[in-house]
N, C-alpha and C positions, 0 to 999 in steps of 0.2 A: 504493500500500500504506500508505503513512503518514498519508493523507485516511482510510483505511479503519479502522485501527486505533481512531482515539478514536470512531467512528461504533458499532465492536462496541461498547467499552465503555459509550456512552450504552446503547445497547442493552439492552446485561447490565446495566445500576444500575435500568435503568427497569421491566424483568421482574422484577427479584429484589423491587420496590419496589411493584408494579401491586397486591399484594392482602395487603400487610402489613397484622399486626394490632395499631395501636396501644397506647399507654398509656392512651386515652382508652374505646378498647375493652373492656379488661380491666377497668377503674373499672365502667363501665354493667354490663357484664355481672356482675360481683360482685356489684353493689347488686341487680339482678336476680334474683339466685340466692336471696342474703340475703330478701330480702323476700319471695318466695315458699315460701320454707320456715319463715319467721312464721308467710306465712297459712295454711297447711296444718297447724301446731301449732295456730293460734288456732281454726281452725273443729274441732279434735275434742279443745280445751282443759276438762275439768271436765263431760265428758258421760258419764252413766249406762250399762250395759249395754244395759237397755231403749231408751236413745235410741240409741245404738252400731249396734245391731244390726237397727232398725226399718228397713222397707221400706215405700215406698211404692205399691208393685204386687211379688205373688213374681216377675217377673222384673226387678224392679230392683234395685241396688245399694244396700245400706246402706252409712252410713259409715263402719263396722268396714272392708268390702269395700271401700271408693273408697281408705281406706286403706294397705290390704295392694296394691294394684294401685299406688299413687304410688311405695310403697315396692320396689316388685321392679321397677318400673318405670327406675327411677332405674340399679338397678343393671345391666340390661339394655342401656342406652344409654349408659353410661358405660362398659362393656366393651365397646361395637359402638365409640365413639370410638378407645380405645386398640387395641382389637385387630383393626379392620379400618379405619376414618378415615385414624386416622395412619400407615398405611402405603402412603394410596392417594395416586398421584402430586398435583400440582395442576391447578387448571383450566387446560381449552388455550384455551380460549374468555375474552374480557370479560364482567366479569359488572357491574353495579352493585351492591355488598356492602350499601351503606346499605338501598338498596331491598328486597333479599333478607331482612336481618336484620329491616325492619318487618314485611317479610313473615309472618316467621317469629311474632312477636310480638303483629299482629293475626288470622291466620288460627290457629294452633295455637290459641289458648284460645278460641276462637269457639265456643261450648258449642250455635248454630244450624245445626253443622252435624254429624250424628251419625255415630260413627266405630263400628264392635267390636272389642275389645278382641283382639288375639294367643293366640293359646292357653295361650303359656306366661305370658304375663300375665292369666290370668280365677283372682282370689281363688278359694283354697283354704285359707284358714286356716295359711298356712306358717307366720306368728310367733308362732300361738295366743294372744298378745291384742292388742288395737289401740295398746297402752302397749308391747309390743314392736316392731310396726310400725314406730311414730312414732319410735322409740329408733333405730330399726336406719335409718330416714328419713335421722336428722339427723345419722347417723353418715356415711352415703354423702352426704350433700350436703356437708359438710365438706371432704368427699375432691373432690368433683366442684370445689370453689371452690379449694381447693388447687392440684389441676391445672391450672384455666384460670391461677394467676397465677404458676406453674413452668413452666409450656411456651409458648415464644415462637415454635414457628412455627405453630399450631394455623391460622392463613389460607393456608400452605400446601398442602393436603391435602383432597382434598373426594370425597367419595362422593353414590349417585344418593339422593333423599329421596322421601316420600309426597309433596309437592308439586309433584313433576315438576322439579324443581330439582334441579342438584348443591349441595350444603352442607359447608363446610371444616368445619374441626375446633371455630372459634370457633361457627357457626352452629346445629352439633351440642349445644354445650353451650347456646346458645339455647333449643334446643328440649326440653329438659330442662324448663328452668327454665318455658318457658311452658305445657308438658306437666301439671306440678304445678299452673298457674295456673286450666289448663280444667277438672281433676278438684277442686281448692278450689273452683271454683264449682258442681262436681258436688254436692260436701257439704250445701253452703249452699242449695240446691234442697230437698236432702232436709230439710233443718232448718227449712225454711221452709214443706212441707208443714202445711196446719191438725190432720193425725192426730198428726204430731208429739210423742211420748212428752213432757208438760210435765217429769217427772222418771226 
């Protein structure tokens, strides 16, 4: 029994230890967050109605539209983290986290590989204008960056993902941030169109 006892305790330090989310972790993912809601202000910074609004085929998306979709978007995954994530147990399985999280970061913005949108995410003009979008954006990313560097157990907790993967609560806010990153390149498509409204 006394060879047994310090054997549980390695045990239990080594579990509680297997999927911590470091100080190193919250840093990246910050800067992460941070940067992509730059680039998401930058690509729809000082542009016109007429460019706002342009499409380049009727069923594609203007940038008003890739807009309003980052913006509900954000909020949608930030309440699926709090309100279902962090309440689902952790993995029972090993996973490699590093490998997960590049995962997470080269396939989510992979703009070659084409996704449709949610129902309740397909723009509807809910913030009737793209200056309230952006506003109500960088209100919810605020909150989202808040949260990753107030909550310490976020590698605790992981739900099933579109990747076929389970993803903790750090992963989650991953995919935010690289979620934003694929629809900033959605913009930048559009703006890059030669029909492109010059003003």
């Amino acid at each position: 029994m006394k060879k047994l006892l310090p054997l549980l305790g390695l045990s239990a330090l080594l579990c509680s230890g297997l999927f911590a989310q470091t100080a190193e972790d919250r840093a990246s993912a910050a800067a992460y967050l941070e940067k992509t809601k730059a680039g998401v202000i930058a690509a729809a910074k000082g542009l016109s109605d007429a460019q706002l609004n342009f499409k380049v085929a009727p069923e594609k998306w203007s940038v008003a539209q890739v807009l309003e979709h980052i913006a509900s978007a954000e909020d949608m995954l930030f309440g699926m983290i709090e309100g279902q994530v962090m309440k689902a147990p952790a993995r029972t399985e090993a996973e490699d986290l590093k490998a997960l999280d590049q995962l997470i970061l080269t396939a989510i913005p992979d703009r070659t590989q084409k996704r449709s949108a949610p129902e309740p995410l397909i723009p509807t003009n809910r913030y009737g204008t793209s200056k309230a979008a952006v506003d109500h954006f960088a209100e919810s990313r605020a909150k989202t960056i808040a949260f990753l560097k107030d909550t310490k157990d976020l590698r605790d907790h992981a739900t099933d993902s579109p990747l076929g993967k389970k993803l903790d609560g750090y992963q989650w806010v991953l995919f935010i941030a690289a979620h934003s990153e694929r629809h900033t390149k959605q913009m930048l498509e559009v703006k890059a169109d030669p029909n492109f409204p010059k003003s």
